[in-house]
Steps between C-alpha positions, in 0.01 A plus 500: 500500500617831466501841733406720235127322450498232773162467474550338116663174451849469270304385218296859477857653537629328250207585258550840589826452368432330206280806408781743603701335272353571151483896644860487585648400148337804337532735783661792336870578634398791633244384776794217582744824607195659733469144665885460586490878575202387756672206589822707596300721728355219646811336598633828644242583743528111614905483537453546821250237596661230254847534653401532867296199456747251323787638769268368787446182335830480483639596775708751429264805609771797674825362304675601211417195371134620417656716205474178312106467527537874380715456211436175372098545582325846399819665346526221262152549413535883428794459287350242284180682471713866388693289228214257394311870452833644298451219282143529453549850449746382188246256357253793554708725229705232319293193453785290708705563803814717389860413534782749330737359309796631694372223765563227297788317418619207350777266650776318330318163480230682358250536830305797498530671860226824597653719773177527695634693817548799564237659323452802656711727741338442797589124430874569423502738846285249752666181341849662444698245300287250466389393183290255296470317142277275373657238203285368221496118397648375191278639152465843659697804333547841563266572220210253579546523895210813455247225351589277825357799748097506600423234268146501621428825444610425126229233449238584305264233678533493876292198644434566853597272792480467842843413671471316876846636693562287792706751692818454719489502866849682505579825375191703567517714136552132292087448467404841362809506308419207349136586444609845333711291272246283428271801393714732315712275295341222425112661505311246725301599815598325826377370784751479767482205772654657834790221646390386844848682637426825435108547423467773763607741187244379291251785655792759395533361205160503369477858647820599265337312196127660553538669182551182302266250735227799410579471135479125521808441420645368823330244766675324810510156637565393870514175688760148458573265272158387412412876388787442274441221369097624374651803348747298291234258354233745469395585149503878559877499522663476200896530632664454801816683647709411818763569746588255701634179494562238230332222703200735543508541118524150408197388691303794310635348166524111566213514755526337895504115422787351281673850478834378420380207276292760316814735478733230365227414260422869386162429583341877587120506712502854420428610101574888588820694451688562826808688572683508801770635729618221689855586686797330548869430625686809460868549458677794618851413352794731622788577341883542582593859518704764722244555764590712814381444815200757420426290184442200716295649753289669209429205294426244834199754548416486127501094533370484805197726342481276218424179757298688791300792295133409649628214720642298191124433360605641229474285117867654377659502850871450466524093629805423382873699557700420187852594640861434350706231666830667447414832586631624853189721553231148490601460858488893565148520331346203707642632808323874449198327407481254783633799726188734381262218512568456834426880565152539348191515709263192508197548253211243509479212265152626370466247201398147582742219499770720524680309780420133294704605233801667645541171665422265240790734296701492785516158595836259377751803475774522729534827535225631615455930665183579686453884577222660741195292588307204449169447612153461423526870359823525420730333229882538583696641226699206332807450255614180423799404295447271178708337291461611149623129380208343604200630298253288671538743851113579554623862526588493145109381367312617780327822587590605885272805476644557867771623682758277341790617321725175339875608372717281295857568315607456161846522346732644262575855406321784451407412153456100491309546838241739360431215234499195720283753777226576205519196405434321850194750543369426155507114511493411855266768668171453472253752355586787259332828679792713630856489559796784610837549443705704693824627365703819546573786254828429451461118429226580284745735313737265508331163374244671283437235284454222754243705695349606187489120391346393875243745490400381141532177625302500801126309374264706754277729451659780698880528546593743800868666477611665848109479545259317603238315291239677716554796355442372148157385664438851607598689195165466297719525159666196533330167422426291801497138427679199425795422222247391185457175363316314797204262408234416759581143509891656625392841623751561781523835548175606292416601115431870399604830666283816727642857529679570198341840476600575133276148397817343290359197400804268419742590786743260667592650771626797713820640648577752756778677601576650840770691677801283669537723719238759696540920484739639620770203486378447143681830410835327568530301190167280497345735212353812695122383507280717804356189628559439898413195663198403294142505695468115435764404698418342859729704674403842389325658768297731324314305284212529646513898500647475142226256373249777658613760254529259193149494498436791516746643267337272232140640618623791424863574361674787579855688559414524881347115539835406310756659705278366823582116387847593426515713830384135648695258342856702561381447856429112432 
C-alpha cells in the first residue's frame, strides 16, 4: 500500500500509473523543467527533515559524521535535479542535450573520452581539482558521440511504460536518484517500493515528488518481500530497476524455487526488461611512490573513507587494499591505517547482518585487527590480511558490506606491479562497480603510460584516481553503474547505468580525478588544486556544518553561499 493514497490498493496505483504514463511521453519539455523546478523547491524546504531523520536512524545525530546523511542524502538530490534541469533546458533549445566539442577527445586506441566535470565555476571553486570524464564504448566517435546523447527524446514514437524501482536501503538519495533516472532518460513513470531499512523517508520523499505523484507520474510502494514480489509480476509494470544485491536480483529473474538450476539453465520467470545496480568487491590498489609522512597520514584517511563512509554499507566501498610487496611504505600505510582506525569513534552497525558477515569474512585468516566495539549494536572495525595467491579467499568473491577492510600484497616494480595489480582486481575480484587507484603526482609523471594503461585497463564502471568512487556516485555527470557486457543469467554487478546527466547512451564507464594532496600542502608540488580535506572524509569535522551549506548553496547559488562552504571546509 502506499502513503500517498492508503486508502487505494497497489493495483489502483499502479493504474494510475499506467495512465500517467501515456501523458508523460508527450508532456512537452517545458512542463518537465517546472516539475524539477518544483521538485527542487520541494527538496529544499525538506533538507532539514530528511537529514535529521536518517542521522537518528543512524545514529550519528550531534557528530560530524551526520554531514554524510547531508551530502550524500538531500545535496545529492539538489545537484542532480540543477543538472538534470541544465540538460532539459538543452533539449528544450537544441532537440538533444549539448556537449561542446572542446569536451571531447579521442584517445590513442581510439576511445572517445567527454570531460564531464567541471562544468561551471562554482564546480571548479567547491570541487577544486577534482575532475571527471566519461569514456564511450567501442563504435562511438567524436562525430557520432552527439547521436548517442538523449536518445529518447530523438524517437519519434515513445511507448510509455511504467518502471517498478525497488530502492536501496543504504544511501538515502539512491531511490529518488534512481527514480529521476528512470523518468528523464529513459521516459517511463515509476513507482518506487520503499526498502524496509529506511522507509521512514518514504513520507519525505513523496512530499519532495508531490509535483510528479500529482501529475501521475510517480506512485510509492511500502512493506517486505512479498510487496515486492506482486509488483514484479504485476501486469502494470512493464520494467523493473534495482539496487541491491545480486542474490536479491536473481530470485526476481529465476524466481524462489530452483533459482540456481534456473540460472545455470538461462531459464528467466520474468519476461520484462530489468536493469540493475548490484555492487561488488572493490579494489583500492596503491601504488609505489615518494610519500612523506603527511602523504601517509592523508591517504590512510582517504582509504579509511573509502571502507567506513556510512558504516561500510556502502555497494563501492573500498574491500580490498591492493598494496606493493616491495615497497617500504606497505608496512607504513597499514600501520597509519590501523593507527587511525583505532582512533575513530564507534558508529552503530545500522544495516542488518552486519556483524554475520564481518565474521563469516573474517574467519580462517591469521592475521586478524579488531578496532572499537562489538556488540549487539556495534560492529568492530576489522582488517584482515589475505593472500593474493589464493583466489578462492571469501574476501576476494564476497560482499562484506561491513566494517571490514581485507589487504593483500603484490610484487614487482612500479610498472609490472600496476599490471599484475589490475589484473588481480579484474580477474579475481568479484563484481565490476567501482575501483580506486591511488598514486602520487610525481609517479604518475613519471610512469605515464603504465597508469594511463591501468586506468584503461581497469573493467568497472567507475575508476577513482586519488578519489574515491563515491564521489563519481555523487557527481550526477558521471554514469553510475557497472562495466557493460553483463547478462542476467551472469549479472554480477548489474546491467545498465543511472545519473549520467548528459543521457550518453553507449558509455563504458567513468573516471575521476582528485587532488593527492589537500590545500594548502597541495601548493608544494602536488599540482596547486584549492581542495582541503574533502567533506566526505570521516575525519573531517565539519561535515556536518559543510553539508548544511551544500544544500543550500545548490537551493540557491551564490558568491556568499560559496565562500560559506569554502569558509567551512578550510575549517574541516
Amino acid at each position: 500500500m502506499t502513503a500517498t493514497a492508503s486508502a487505494d490498493p497497489i493495483d489502483l496505483q499502479l493504474q494510475a500509473l499506467h495512465e500517467g504514463a501515456k501523458r508523460w511521453t508527450t508532456l512537452p519539455t517545458s512542463e518537465r523543467i517546472r516539475l524539477l523546478v518544483a521538485m527542487r523547491e520541494r527538496t529544499a524546504a525538506e533538507a532539514e527533515r530528511w537529514a535529521t531523520a536518517a542521522a537518528q536512524a543512524k545514529g550519528l545525530t550531534g557528530t560530524p559524521l551526520a554531514g554524510e546523511e547531508w551530502i550524500s542524502g538531500p545535496w545529492a538530490l539538489l545537484y542532480a535535479l540543477n543538472r538534470y534541469i541544465q540538460t532539459l533546458e538543452q533539449i528544450e533549445r537544441h532537440g538533444s542535450p549539448a556537449l561542446a566539442p572542446s569536451r571531447v577527445r579521442t584517445r590513442a586506441d581510439g576511445q572517445v573520452v567527454a570531460d564531464v566535470f567541471p562544468e561551471s565555476l562554482w564546480d571548479a571553486l567547491l570541487l577544486s581539482g577534482v575532475r571527471a570524464e566519461v569514456w564511450m564504448q567501442g563504435g562511438v566517435t567524436g562525430e557520432n558521440l552527439a547521436e548517442t546523447m538523449g536518445v529518447w527524446y530523438r524517437s519519434p514514437e515513445r511507448t510509455p511504460h511504467v518502471c517498478l524501482v525497488l530502492g536501496a536501503g543504504n544511501i538515502a538519495s539512491i531511490p529518488p536518484l534512481d527514480v529521476l533516472y528512470k523518468l528523464l532518460a529513459d521516459g517511463s513513470v515509476c513507482i518506487l517500493k520503499m526498502n524496509p531499512v529506511n522507509a521512514y523517508l518514504g513520507p519525505i520523499f513523496e512530499d519532495i515528488f508531490s509535483p510528479l505523484v500529482d501529475g501521475g507520474f510517480v506512485r510509492f510502494a511500502y512493506g517486505g518481500a512479498e510487496v515486492g514480489r506482486y509488483l514484479c509480476e504485476h501486469a502494470l509494470v512493464d520494467e523493473i530497476h534495482i539496487t541491491g544485491s545480486d542474490k536479491t536480483h536473481d530470485v526476481i529473474v529465476f524466481g524462489s524455487e530452483e533459482t540456481a538450476k534456473r540460472k545455470a539453465e538461462n531459464r528467466p520467470v520474468l519476461n520484462k526488461p530489468i536493469t540493475s545496480e548490484l555492487g561488488n568487491v572493490s579494489p583500492t590498489i596503491v601504488v609505489p611512490g615518494p610519500w612523506t609522512d603527511a602523504d601517509f597520514r592523508f591517504q590512510a584517511e582517504n582509504i579509511v573513507t573509502q571502507k567506513l563512509h556510512n558504516g561500510g554499507f556502502n555497494c563501492i566501498a573500498s574491500q580490498v587494499l591492493i598494496l606493493p610487496e616491495d615497497w617500504d611504505g606497505t608496512a607504513k600505510l597499514v600501520a597509519e591505517i590501523e593507527a587511525l582506525l583505532a582512533r575513530l569513534p564507534d558508529r552503530p552497525a545500522y544495516y542488518p547482518g552486519a556483524a554475520a558477515r564481518r565474521d563469516r569474512l573474517s574467519t580462517g585468516h591469521t592475521i586478524v585487527r579488531e578496532f572499537g566495539r562489538s556488540d549487539e549494536t556495534f560492529t568492530a572495525r576489522t582488517m584482515v590480511c589475505a593472500s593474493s595467491g589464493d583466489p578462492d579467499d571469501i574476501v576476494f568473491g564476497t560482499e562484506a558490506f561491513s566494517s571490514l577492510l581485507a589487504y593483500t600484497a603484490i610484487e614487482g616494480a612500479t610498472d609490472a606491479y600496476l599490471e599484475r595489480a589490475v589484473a588481480f582486481a579484474n580477474e579475481t575480484l568479484w563484481g565490476t562497480l567501482g575501483a580506486n587507484l591511488i598514486v602520487h603526482p610525481k609517479t604518475m609523471r613519471e610512469h605515464a603510460a603504465a597508469c594511463d594503461k591501468a586506468i584503461a585497463a581497469l573493467r568497472y564502471g567507475c575508476v577513482a584516481v586519488n578519489a574515491w568512487t563515491g564521489v563519481g556516485f555523487l557527481l550526477t555527470q558521471t554514469t553510475w553503474g557497472a562495466f557493460p557486457g553483463h547478462t542476467i543469467d551472469d549479472v554480477r554487478s548489474g546491467i545498465g547505468v543511472v545519473h549520467n546527466s548528459h543521457l550518453f547512451s553507449r558509455a563504458q564507464k567513468s573516471v575521476v580525478y582528485a587532488p593527492f594532496a589537500p590545500f594548502p600542502r597541495s601548493l608544494a608540488g602536488y599540482g596547486g588544486a584549492l581542495l582541503p580535506k574533502p567533506p566526505w572524509f570521516v575525519t573531517n569535522r565539519k561535515a556536518d556544518s559543510i553539508g548544511r551549506a551544500l544544500c543550500r548553496f545548490e537551493a540557491h547559488p551564490s558568491a556568499l553561499g560559496a565562500a560559506t562552504v569554502a569558509l567551512l571546509a578550510m575549517q574541516g
